[in-house]
Jmol script that loads the backbone (N, CA, C; Angstrom):
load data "model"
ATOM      1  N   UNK A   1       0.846  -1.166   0.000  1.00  0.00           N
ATOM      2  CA  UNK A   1       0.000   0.000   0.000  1.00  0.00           C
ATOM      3  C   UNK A   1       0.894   1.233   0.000  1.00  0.00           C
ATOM      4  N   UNK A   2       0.515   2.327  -0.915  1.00  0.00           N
ATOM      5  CA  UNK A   2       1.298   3.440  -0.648  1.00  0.00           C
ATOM      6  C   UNK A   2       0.240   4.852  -1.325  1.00  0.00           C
ATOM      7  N   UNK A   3       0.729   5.984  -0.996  1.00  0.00           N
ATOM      8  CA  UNK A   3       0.043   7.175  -0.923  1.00  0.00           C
ATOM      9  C   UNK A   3      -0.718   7.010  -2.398  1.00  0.00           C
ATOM     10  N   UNK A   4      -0.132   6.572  -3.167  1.00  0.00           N
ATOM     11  CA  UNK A   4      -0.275   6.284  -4.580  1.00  0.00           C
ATOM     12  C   UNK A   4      -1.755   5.529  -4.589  1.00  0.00           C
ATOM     13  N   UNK A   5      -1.543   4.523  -4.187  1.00  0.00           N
ATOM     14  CA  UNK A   5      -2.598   3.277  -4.193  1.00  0.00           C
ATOM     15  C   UNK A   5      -3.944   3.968  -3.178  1.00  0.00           C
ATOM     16  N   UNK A   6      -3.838   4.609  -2.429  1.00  0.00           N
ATOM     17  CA  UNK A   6      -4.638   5.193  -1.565  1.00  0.00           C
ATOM     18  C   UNK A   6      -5.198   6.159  -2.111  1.00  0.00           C
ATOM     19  N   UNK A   7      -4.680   7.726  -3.242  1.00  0.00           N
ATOM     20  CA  UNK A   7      -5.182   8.543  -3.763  1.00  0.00           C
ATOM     21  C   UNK A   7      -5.978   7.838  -5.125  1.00  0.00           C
ATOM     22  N   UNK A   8      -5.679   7.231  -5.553  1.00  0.00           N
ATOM     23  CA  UNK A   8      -6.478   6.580  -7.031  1.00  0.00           C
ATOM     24  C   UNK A   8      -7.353   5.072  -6.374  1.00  0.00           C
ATOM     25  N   UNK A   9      -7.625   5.496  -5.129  1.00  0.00           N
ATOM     26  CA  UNK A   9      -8.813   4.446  -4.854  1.00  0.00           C
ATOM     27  C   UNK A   9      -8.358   2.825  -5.286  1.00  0.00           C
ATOM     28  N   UNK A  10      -7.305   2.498  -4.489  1.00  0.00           N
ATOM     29  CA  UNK A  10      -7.078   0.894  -5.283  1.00  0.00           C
ATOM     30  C   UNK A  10      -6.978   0.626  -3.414  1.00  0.00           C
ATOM     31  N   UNK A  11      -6.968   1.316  -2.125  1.00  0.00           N
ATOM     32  CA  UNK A  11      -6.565   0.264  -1.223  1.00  0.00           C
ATOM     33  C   UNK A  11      -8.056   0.654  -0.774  1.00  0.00           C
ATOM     34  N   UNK A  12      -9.068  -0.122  -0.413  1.00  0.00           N
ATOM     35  CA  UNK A  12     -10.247  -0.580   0.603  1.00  0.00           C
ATOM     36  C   UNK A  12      -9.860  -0.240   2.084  1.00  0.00           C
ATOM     37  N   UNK A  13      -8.862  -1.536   2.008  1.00  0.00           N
ATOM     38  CA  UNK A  13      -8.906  -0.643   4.014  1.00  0.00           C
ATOM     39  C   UNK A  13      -7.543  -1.834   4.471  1.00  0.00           C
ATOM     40  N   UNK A  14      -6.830  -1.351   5.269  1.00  0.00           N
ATOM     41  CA  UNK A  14      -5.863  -2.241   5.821  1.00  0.00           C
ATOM     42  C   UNK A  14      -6.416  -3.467   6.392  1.00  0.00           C
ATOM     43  N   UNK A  15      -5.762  -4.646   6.158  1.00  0.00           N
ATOM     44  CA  UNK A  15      -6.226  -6.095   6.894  1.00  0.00           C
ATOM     45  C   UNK A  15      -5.166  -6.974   6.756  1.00  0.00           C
ATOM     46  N   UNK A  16      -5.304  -7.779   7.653  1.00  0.00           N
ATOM     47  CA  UNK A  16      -3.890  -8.714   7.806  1.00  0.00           C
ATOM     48  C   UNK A  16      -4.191  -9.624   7.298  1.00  0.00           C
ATOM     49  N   UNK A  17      -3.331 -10.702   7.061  1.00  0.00           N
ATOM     50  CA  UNK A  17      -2.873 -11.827   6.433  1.00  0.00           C
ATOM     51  C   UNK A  17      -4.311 -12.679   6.197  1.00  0.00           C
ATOM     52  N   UNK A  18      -5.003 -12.563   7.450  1.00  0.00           N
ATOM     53  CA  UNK A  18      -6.219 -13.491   8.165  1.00  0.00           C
ATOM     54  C   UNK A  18      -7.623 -13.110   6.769  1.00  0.00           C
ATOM     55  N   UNK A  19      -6.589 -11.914   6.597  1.00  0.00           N
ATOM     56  CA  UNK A  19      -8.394 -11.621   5.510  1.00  0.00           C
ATOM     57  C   UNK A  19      -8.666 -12.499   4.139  1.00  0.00           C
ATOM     58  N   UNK A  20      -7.375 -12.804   4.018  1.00  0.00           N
ATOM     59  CA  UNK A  20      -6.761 -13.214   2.374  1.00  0.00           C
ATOM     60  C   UNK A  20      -8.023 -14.455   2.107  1.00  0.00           C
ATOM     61  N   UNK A  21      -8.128 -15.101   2.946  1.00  0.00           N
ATOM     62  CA  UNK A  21      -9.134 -15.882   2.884  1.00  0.00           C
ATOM     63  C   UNK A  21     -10.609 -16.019   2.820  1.00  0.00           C
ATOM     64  N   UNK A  22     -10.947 -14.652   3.146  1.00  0.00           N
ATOM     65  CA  UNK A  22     -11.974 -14.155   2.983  1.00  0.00           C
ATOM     66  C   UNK A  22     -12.755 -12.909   2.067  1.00  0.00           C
ATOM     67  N   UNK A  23     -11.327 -13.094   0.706  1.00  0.00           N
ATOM     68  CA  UNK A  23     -11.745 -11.728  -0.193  1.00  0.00           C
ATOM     69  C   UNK A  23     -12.378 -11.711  -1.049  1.00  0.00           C
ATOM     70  N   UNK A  24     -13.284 -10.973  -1.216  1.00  0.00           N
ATOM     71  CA  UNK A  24     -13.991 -10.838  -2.666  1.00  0.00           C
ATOM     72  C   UNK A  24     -13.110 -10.480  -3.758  1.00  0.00           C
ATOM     73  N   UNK A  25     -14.064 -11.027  -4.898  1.00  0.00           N
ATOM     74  CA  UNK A  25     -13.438 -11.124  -5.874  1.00  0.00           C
ATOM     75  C   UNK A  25     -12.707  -9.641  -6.497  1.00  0.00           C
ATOM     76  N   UNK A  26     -12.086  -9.376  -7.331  1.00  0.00           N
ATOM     77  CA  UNK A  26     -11.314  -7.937  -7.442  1.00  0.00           C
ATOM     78  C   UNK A  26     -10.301  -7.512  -5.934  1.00  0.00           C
ATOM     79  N   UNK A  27     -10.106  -8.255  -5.051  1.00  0.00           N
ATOM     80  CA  UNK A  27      -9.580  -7.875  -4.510  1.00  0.00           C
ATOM     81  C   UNK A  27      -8.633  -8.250  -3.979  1.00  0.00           C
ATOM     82  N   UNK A  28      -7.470  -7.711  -3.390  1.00  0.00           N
ATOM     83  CA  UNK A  28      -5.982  -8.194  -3.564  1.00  0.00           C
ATOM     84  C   UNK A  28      -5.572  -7.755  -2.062  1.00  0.00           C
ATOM     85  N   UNK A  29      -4.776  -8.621  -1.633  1.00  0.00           N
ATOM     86  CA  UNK A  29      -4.107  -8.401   0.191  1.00  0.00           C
ATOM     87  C   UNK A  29      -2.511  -8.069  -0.285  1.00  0.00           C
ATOM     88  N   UNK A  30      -2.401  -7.408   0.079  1.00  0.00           N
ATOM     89  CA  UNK A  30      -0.403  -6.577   0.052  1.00  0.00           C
ATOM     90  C   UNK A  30       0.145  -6.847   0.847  1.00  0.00           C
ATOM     91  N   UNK A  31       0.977  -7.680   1.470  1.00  0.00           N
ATOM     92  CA  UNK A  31       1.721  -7.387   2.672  1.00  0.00           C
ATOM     93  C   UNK A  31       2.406  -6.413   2.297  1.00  0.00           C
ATOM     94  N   UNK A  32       2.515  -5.566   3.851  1.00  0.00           N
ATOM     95  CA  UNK A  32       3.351  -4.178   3.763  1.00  0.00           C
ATOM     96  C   UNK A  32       4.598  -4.520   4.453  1.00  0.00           C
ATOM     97  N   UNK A  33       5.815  -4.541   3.738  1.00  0.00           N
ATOM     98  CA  UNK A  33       6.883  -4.441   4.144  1.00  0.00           C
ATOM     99  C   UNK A  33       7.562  -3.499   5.001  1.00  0.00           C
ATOM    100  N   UNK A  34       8.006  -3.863   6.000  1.00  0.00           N
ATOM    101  CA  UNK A  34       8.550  -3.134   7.352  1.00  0.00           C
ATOM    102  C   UNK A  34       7.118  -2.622   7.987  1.00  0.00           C
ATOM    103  N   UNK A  35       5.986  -3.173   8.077  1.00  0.00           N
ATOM    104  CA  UNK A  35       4.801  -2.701   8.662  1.00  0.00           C
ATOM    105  C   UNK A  35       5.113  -2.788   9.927  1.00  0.00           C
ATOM    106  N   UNK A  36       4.711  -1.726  11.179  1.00  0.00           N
ATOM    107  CA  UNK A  36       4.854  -2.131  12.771  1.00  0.00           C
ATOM    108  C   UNK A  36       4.156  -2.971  13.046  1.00  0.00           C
ATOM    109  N   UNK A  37       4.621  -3.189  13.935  1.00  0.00           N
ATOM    110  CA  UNK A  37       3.673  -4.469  14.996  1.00  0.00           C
ATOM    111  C   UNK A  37       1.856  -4.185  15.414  1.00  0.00           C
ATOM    112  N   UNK A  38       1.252  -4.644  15.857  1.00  0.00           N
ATOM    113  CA  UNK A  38       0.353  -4.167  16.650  1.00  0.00           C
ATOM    114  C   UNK A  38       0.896  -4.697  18.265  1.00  0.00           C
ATOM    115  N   UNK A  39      -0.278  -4.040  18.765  1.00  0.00           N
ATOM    116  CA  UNK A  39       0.065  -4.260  20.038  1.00  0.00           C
ATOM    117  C   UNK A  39      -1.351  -3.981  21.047  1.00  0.00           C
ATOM    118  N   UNK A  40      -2.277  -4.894  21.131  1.00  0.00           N
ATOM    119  CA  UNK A  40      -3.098  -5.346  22.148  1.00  0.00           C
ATOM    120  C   UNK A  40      -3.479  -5.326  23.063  1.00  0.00           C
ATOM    121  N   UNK A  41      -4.344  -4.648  23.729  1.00  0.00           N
ATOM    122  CA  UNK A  41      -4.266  -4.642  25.408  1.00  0.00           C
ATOM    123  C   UNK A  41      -5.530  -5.004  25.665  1.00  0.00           C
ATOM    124  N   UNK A  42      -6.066  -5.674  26.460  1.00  0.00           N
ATOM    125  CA  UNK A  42      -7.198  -5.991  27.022  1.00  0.00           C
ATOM    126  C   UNK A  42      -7.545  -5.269  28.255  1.00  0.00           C
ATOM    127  N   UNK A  43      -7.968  -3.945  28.444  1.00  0.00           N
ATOM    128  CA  UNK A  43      -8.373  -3.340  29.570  1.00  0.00           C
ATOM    129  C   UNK A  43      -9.631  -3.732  30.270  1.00  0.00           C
ATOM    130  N   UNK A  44      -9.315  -3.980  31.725  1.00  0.00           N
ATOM    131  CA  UNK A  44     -10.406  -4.517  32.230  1.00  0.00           C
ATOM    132  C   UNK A  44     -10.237  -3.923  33.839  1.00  0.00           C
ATOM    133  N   UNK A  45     -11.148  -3.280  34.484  1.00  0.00           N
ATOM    134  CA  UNK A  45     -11.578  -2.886  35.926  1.00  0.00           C
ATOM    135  C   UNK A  45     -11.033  -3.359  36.724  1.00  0.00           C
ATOM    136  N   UNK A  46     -10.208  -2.280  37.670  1.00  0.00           N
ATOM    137  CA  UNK A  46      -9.482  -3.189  38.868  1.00  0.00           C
ATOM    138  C   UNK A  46      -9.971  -3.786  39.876  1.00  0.00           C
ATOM    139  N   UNK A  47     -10.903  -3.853  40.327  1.00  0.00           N
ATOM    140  CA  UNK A  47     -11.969  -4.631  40.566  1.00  0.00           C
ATOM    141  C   UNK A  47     -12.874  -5.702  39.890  1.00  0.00           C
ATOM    142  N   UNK A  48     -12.205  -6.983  39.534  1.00  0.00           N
ATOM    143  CA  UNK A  48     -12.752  -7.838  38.524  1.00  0.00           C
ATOM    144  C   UNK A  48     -13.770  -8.566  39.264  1.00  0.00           C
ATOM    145  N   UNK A  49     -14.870  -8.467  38.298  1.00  0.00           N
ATOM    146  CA  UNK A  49     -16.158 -10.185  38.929  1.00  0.00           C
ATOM    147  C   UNK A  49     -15.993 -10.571  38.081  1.00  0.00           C
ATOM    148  N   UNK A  50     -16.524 -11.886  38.582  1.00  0.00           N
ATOM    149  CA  UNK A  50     -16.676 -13.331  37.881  1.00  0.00           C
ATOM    150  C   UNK A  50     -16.222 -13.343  36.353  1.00  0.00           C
ATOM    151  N   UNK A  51     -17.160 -12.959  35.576  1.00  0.00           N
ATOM    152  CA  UNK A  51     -16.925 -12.495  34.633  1.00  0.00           C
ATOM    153  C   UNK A  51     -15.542 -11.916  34.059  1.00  0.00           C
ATOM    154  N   UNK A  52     -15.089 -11.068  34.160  1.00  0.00           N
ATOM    155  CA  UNK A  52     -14.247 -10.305  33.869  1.00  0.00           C
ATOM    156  C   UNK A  52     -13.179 -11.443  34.212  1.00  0.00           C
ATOM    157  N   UNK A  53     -12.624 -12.146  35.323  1.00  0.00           N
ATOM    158  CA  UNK A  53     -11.894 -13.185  35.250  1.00  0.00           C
ATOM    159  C   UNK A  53     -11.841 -14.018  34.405  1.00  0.00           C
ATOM    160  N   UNK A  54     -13.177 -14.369  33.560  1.00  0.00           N
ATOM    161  CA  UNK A  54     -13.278 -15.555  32.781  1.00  0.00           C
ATOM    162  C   UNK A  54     -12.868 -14.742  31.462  1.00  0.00           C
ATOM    163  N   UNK A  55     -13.115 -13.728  31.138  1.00  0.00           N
ATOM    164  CA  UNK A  55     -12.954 -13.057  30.024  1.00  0.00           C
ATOM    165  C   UNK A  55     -11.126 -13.002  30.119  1.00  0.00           C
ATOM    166  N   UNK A  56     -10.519 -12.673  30.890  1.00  0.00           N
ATOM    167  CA  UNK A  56      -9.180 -12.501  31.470  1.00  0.00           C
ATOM    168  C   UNK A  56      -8.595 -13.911  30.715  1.00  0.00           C
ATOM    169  N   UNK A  57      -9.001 -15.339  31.726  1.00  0.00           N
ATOM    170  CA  UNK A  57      -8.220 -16.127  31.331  1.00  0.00           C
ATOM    171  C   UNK A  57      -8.435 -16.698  30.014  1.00  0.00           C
ATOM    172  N   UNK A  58      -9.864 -16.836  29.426  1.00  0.00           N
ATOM    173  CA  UNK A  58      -9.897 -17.061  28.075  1.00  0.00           C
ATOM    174  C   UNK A  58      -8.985 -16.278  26.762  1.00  0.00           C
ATOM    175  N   UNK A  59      -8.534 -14.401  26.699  1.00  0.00           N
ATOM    176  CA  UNK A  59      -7.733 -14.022  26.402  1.00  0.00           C
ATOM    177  C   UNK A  59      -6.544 -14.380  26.821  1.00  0.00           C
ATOM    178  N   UNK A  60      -5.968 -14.542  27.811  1.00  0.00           N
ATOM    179  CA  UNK A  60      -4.748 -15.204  28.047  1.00  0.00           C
ATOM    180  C   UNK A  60      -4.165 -17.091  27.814  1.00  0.00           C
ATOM    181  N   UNK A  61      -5.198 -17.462  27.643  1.00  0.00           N
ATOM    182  CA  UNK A  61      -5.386 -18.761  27.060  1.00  0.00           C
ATOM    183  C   UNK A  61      -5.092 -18.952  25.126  1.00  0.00           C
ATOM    184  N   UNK A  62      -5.849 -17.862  24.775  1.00  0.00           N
ATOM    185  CA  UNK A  62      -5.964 -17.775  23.791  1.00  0.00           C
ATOM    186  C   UNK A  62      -4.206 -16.974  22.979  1.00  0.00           C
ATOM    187  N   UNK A  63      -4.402 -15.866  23.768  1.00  0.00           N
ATOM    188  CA  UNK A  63      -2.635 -15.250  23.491  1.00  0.00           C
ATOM    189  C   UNK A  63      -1.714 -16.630  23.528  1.00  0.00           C
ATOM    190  N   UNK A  64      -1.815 -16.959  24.803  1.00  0.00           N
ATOM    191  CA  UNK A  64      -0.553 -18.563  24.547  1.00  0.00           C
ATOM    192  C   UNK A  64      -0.527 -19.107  23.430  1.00  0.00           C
ATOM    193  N   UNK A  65      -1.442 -19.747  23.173  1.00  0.00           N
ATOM    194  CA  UNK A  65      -2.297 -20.713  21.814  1.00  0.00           C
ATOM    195  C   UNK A  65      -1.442 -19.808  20.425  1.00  0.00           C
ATOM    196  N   UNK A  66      -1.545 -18.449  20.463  1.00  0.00           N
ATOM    197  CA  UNK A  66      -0.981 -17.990  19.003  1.00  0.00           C
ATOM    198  C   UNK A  66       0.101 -17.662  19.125  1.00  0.00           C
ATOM    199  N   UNK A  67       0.679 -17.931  20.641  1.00  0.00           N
ATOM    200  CA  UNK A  67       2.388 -17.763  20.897  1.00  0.00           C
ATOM    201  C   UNK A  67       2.574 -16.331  20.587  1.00  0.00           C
ATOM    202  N   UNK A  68       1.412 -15.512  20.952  1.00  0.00           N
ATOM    203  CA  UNK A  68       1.313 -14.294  21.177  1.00  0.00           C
ATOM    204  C   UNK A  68       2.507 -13.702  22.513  1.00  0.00           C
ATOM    205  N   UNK A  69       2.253 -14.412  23.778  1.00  0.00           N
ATOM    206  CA  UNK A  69       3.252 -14.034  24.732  1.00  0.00           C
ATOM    207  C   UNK A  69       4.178 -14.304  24.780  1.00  0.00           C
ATOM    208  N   UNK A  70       5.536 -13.722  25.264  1.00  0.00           N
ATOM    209  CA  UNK A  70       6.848 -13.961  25.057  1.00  0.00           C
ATOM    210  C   UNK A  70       6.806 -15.055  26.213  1.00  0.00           C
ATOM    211  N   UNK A  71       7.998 -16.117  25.765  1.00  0.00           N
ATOM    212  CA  UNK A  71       8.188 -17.353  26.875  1.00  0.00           C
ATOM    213  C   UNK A  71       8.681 -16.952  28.368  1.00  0.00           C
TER     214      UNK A  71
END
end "model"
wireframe off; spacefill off
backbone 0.3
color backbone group
């Protein structure tokens, strides 16, 4: 993607790798070279119920699983 591709209407909208599989037809995924990272945070009340714990460890369950967290 570049300023180019963005002023003459050729980029739709940024999406990662995950979309490629889900594109309509005419449409094309770029990886962007030297793209930053993202970076994630799950904010949640310092005061957690029930809930909010389960929401907690299912995201942190899930981060492991994509080897999202550093070892």
């Amino acid at each position: 993607m570049s300023q180019r591709d963005l002023r003459d209407g050729l980029t739709l909208a940024p999406a990662s790798e995950a979309a490629v599989t889900a594109l309509s037809a005419g449409l094309t995924w770029r990886p962007l070279q030297g793209a930053p990272t993202v970076t994630i945070h799950l904010v949640l009340p310092r005061v957690q119920s029930p809930l909010h714990r389960r929401i907690r460890a299912v995201a942190k369950t899930l981060a492991h699983e994509l080897h999202w967290l550093p070892d």
